[in-house]
N, C-alpha and C positions, 0 to 999 in steps of 0.2 A: 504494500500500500504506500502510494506518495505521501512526503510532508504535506503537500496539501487538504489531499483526502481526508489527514490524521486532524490537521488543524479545522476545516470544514465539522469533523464528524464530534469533534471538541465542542466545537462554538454550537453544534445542535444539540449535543449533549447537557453542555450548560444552559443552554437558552430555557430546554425543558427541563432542567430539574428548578432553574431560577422561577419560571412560570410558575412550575408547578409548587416550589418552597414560598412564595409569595400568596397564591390562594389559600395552601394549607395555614400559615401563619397569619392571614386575616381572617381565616375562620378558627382556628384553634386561641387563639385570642379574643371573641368575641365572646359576648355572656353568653349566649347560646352553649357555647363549649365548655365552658365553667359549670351551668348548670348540668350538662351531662354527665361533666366527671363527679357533682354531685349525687348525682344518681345513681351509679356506677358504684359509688362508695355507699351510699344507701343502701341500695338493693345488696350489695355485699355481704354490709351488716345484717342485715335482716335474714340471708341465707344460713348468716352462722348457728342458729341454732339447727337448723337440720341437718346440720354438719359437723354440730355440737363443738365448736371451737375448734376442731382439728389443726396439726398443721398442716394438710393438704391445704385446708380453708384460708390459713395465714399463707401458704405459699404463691397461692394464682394473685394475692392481689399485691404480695412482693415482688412477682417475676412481671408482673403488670404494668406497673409501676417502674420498674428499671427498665425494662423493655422503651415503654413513653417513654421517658428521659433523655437517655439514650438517643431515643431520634430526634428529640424535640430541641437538643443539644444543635444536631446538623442541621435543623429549620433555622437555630434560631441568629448561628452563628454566619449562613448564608445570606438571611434577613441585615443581619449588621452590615455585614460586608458590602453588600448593596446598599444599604445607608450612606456607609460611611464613603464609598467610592464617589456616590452622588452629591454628599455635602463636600468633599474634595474638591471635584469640579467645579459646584458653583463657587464654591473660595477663587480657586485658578481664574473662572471667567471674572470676576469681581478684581482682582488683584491687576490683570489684564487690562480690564477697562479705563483705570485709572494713573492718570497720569503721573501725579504723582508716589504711588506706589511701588515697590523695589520688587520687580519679575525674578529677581534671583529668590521672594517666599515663594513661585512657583513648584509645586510638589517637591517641598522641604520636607515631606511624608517620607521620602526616600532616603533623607541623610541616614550616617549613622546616628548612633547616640552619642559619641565623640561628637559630631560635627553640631548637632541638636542641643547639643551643654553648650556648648561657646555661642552659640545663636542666642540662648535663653542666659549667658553671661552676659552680652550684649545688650538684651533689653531690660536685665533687670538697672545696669551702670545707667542706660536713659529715664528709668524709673525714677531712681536715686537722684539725678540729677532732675530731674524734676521735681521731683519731691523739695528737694534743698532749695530750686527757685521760689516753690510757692510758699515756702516761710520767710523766707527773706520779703517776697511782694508785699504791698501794702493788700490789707483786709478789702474785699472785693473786687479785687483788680485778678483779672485770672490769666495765665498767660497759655498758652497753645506752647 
């Protein structure tokens, strides 16, 4: 199979599980879904007495329950990611737009953490220095 095939057959693979991780996490988030898993836990309890507490009875609603998780773990960390990609971009276009802003914060998502300390060294010295201006100012007078 070509690299392209691979990458084609990737970007349809993702498309639909993104799809798909996107509907599941707007229904399994909505109250609709709360209340079922209420019920689920209800109806549980309520079997337990003809089960008479077993731990067969303790077991399906612990294997149940780690099972959900488990998935609801890759719903929900794909849900971020696609968050967090889309608030990315709109920073980059925002950053872009504006003249005076510095295109080198352009996905500063990438540095290291070396390089992401001395960026956040850097703004906190303009903090500082700011800071030290507005005590010095006279009372109402604000400076930019």
């Amino acid at each position: 199979m070509s690299k392209q095939a691979i990458d084609a057959q990737d970007r349809t693979m993702n498309g639909h599980f993104g799809r798909f991780s996107a509907a599941a996490s707007g229904w399994l988030g909505s109250t609709w879904a709360f209340v079922g898993a209420g019920l689920v836990v209800v109806a549980w309890a309520a079997i337990g007495t003809l089960f008479h507490f077993s731990n067969n009875w303790v077991t399906v609603i612990g294997t149940g329950t780690s099972i959900a998780t488990f998935l609801m773990v890759f719903l929900i960390q794909n849900t971020q990611n696609r968050d967090a990609r889309a608030i990315h971009l709109k920073l980059n276009e925002l950053i872009r737009a504006m003249d005076s802003a510095r295109n080198q914060m352009i996905d500063i998502e990438k540095l290291s953490d070396l390089e992401l300390d001395a960026m956040q060294a850097t703004y906190e010295k303009i903090k500082t220095s700011w800071t030290e201006r507005q005590s010095r100012s006279p009372r109402g007078v604000q400076e930019k």
